[in-house]
N, C-alpha and C positions, 0 to 999 in steps of 0.2 A: 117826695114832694117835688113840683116842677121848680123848676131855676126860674120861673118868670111870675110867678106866683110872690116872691118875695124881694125884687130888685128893688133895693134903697131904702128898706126897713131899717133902722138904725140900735144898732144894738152894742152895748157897753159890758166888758166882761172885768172885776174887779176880781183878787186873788189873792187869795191870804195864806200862808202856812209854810209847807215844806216844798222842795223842788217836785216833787211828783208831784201835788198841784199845778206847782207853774209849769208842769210838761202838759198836764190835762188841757187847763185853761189855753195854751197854745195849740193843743188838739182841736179845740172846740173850736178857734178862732180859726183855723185851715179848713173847717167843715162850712162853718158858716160863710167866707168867702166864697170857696168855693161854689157854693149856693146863692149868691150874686147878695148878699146880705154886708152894709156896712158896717163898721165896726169903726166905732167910735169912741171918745172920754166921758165921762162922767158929766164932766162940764159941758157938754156939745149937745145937749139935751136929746138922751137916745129914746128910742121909741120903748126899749127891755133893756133891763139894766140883770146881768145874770152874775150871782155873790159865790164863788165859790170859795165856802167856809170850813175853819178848820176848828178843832176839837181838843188839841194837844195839852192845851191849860185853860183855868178860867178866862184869864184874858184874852186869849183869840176866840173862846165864846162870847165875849164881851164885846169887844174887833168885830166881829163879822156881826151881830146885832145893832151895832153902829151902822158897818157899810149897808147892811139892808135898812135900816130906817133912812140913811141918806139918798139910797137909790129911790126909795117910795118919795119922799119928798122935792125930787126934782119930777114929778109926775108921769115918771117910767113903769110899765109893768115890769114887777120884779120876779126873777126865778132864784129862789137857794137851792144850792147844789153841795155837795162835799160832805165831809166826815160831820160836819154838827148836825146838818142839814139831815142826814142820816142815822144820826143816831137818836138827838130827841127832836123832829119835827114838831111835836106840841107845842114846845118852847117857841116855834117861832109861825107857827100859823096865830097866835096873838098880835102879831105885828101888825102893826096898820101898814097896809100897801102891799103887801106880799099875796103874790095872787098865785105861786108855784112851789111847792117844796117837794126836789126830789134828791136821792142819793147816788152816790156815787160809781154806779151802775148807768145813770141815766147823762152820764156825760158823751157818753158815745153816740146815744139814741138824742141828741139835741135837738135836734132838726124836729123830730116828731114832737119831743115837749113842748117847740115854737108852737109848733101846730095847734097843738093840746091848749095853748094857753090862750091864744086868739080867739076859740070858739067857750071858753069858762070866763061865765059869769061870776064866780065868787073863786074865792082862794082852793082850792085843792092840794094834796099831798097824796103823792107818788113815790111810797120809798119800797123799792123791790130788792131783793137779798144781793151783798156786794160779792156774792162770789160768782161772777160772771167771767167767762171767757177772754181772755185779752187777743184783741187783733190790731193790726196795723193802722196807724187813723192818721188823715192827713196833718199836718201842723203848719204852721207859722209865726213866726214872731221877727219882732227887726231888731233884737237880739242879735249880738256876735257871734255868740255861741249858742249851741241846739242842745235840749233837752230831747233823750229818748228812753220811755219808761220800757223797760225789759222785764218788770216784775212790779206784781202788787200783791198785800196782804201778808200777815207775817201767822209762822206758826207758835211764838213763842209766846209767854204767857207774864213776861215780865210785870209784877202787882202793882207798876204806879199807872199802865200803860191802857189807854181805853182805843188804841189804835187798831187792833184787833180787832174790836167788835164792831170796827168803824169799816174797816177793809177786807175782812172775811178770811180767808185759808191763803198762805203762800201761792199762788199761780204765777207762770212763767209763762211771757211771748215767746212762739217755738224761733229754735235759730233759725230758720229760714227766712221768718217773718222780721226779725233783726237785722240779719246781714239786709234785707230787699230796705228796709225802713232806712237804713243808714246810709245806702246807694242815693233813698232817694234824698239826704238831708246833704251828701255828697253834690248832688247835680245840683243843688239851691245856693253850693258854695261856704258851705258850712268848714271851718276847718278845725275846730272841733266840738267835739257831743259827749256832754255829757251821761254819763250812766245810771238811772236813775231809778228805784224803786221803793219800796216801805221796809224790805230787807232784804238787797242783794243779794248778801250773801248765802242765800237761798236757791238763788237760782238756777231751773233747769234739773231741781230734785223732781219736780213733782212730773213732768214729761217720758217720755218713751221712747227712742232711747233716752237714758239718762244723759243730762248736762252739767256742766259746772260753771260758774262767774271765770272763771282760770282758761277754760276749756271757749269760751262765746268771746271773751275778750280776745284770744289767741283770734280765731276767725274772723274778728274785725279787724286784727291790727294785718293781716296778708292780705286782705280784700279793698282795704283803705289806707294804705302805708303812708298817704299824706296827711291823714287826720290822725291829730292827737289826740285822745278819749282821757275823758276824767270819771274816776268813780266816783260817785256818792261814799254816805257813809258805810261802812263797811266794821261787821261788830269783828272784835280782837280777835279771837277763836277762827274766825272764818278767814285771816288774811292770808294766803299762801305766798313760801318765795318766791316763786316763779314771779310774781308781778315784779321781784326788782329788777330781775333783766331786761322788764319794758319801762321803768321808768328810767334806766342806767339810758335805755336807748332813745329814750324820748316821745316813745309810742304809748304810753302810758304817763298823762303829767302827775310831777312830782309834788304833790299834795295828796295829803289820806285825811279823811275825817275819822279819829277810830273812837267812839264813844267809851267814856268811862263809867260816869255816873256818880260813881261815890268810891275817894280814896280808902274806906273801912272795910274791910272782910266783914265784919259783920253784918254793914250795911247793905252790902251788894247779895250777899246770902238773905237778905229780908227784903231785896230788890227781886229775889229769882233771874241774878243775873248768875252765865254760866262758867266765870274764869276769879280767878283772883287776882289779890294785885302784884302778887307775885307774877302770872301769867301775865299782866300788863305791863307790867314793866319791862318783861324779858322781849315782847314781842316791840314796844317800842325802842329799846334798847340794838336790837337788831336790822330793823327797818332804819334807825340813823348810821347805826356802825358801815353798812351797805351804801346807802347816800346821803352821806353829810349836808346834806344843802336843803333837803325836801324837809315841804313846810309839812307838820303833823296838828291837827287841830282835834280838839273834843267837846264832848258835852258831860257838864256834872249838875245833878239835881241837886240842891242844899235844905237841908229841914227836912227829909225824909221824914216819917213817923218815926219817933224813938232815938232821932240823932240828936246822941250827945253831945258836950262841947269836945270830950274828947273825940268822939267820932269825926267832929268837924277839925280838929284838930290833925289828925291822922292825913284826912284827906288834903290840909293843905300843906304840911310838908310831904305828904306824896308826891303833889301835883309841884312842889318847886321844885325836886330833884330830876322831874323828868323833863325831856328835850321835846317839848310843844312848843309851838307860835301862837297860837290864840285858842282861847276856851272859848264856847260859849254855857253859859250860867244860868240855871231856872232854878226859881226856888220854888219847891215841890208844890204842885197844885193836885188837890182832893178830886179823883175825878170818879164820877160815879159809876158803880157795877165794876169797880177793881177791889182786889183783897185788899188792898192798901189801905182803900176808903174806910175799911173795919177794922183798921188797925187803932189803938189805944197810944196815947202819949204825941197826940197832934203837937206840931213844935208853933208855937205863937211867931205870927206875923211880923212882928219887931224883931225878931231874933234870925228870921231867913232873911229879913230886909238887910242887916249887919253881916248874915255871911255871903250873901251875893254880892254886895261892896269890895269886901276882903279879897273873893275871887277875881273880882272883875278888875280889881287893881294889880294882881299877880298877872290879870292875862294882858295889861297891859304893859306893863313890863318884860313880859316875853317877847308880844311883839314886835315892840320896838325894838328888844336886843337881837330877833331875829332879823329885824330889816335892814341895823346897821352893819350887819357884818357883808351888806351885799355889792359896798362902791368896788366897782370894776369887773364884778362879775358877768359875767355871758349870759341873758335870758332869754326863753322862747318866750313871744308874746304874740297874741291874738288882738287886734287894732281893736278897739269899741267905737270910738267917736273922736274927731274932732272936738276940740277947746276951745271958748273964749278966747284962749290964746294964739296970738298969729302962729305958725309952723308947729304949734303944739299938738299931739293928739297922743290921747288916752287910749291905755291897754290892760290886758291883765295876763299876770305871766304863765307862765305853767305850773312857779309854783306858789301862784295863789294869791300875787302881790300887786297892787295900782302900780301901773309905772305911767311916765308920761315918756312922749318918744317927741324930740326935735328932727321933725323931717316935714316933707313937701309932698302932697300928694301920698297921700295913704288910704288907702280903702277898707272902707270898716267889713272886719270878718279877715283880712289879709293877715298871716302868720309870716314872721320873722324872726332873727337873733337883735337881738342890741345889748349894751353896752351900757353896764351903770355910770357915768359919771358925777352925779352926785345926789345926797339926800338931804329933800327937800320935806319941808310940814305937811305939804301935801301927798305928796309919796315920792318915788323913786324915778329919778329925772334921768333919761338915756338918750343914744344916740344907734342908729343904726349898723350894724357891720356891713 
């Protein structure tokens, strides 16, 4: 498409779901600049307003059916894009104002869907198979920190999960294309990038020679020794030691997401999940005994099919003996074309509503006992913004926490050490070393 064919189209990109979205949507937004194409809010009334929708639970099907009826009614052509978009387009070619439905293949090819949509007169849908190629795509965001997808699609078969059929087969960006993508989020002054995929810890199977998450992180961290990389989440089974000699050194920040899902053996064996809680426990028990200070955070589905109170039970004195900072909490949603969906002994609505409360109040007690024990400590922090407050500006540490930093002159993306001196309602008040 010519760069002059499109100067000053104004175009709104709205995003919903996991961080491999919000890497996407920052892809899409570096193509479209690039291509002299404005990019604008919701409220700034764009000429295309593009949804990219997520599938995970009811409710972000819900969410992203929202944000497209709001994008139709500020009188934008609208494109859906992503995992729902993708999986039942029918559901949303009903919509009033939706004139685009494509999937998650066609984020890369945007520029031609503008096209596509300029010259159709009625609504169409475009959803072609997500197991496409991954290559390098330009990005953008004014963001502190940089999202870089190294992997999409998972092979595993987990029966609550419609993720899979939403993203297609594990694929892996080759390490060439990595180390070049992170040079160039290096030169944009990024300092640091996050790691991001649908399941890392996959990565680099499916390539020739073979790779590993252990093996592509090593490469980044000699090639970038100023930037510090944060992984996503990353399942139990798949964390290697190796990663604590980079978070000891700082090359690797000290935060892991390691999902759980359900403190029950039983449960996690009717989840086709692959460890127990044995294995969870020993591997988070080890990953603290190594660095005491790194935050560990997780995810637990509550009201599976067939969990009982004991079940629920199980999993919450699991989840209080073990050394996490924060959960996050979903209580299980029905999602269709999974085994789970035909499982028998659905748990009532009132009863997941009661145990995500329960959790959600343990992970708030974690957190806080996590954040208090941090006055005086040494943090690495990456600057976000400037405050309302004079000399104030906002950060976020390496291992995972709001701080605010009393200094002058700070530039958002600038990485530093400071100095907890006290805590505040708001979070972790410091000063520079």
């Amino acid at each position: 498409m010519e760069k002059n064919l499109c100067i000053k189209m104004r175009i709104a990109i709205a995003t919903l779901g996991c961080k491999v979205n919000q890497s996407e949507s920052a892809s899409m937004e570096g193509m479209l600049r690039n291509n002299n194409y404005e990019i604008v809010a919701y409220a700034d009334n764009p000429d295309i307003c593009i949804v990219n929708t997520c599938t995970v639970t009811a409710k972000s099907d819900y969410q992203s059916r929202q944000l497209i009826r709001k994008a139709a009614r500020s009188g934008a052509k609208v494109i859906a894009t992503g995992c729902y978009a993708q999986l039942r387009p029918d559901e949303l070619s009903g919509l009033d104002g939706i004139g685009l439905i494509t999937g998650n293949s066609a984020k890369g090819q945007i520029l031609n869907y503008i096209e596509k949509l300029q010259t159709n007169n009625k609504p169409s849908i475009a959803i072609d198979s997500p197991n496409t190629l991954l290559s390098p795509q330009p990005y953008y965001s004014t963001k502190s920190r940089a999202f870089l997808k190294i992997q999409d699609g998972c092979n595993n078969r987990c029966s609550y999960c419609s993720v899979p059929l939403a993203r297609g087969k594990s694929r892996s960006l080759s390490p060439e294309d990595v180390l070049v993508s992170a040079g160039k989020l290096s030169n944009d002054g990024y300092n640091e990038i996050v790691l991001t995929g649908i399941h890392i810890g996959s990565y680099g199977l499916d390539i020739q020679p073979k790779c590993s998450l252990l093996s592509i992180v090593q490469m980044l961290i000699t090639s970038y020794p100023h930037i510090r990389f944060r992984l996503s989440s990353i399942e139990p089974h798949e964390f290697k030691e190796e990663f604590l000699t980079f978070i000891k050194d700082g090359s690797v920040c000290a935060h892991l997401h390691i999902p759980l899902q359900s403190g029950s053996d039983k449960i996690l064996k009717e989840m086709n999940r692959s460890y127990s809680t044995t294995f969870f426990k020993n591997i988070i028990d080890k990953i603290i005994s190594a660095c005491p200070y790194i935050s560990i955070g997780t995810d637990v589905i509550v009201g599976f099919p067939g969990e009982s109170e004991m079940d629920f039970n199980d999993t919450v004195k699991f989840i209080e003996h073990l050394s996490l900072s924060y959960l996050h909490v979903f209580p299980y949603s029905r999602r269709p074309d999974t085994s789970a969906s035909l499982l028998a002994s659905q748990v009532d609505p009132h009863i997941k509503h009661r145990r995500v409360n329960i959790l959600l109040d343990i992970s708030t007690k974690k957190k806080n006992a996590y954040i208090n024990n941090k006055l005086e400590n040494i943090l690495d922090v990456i600057v976000e913004n400037k405050t309302e407050t004079h000399g104030i500006y906002k950060g976020i540490s390496s291992n995972y926490m709001k701080v605010f930093i009393k200094a002058d002159n700070l530039a958002r993306g600038h990485r530093l050490k400071v100095k907890v001196i006290s805590l505040t309602d708001s979070g972790l008040l410091s000063e520079p070393l």
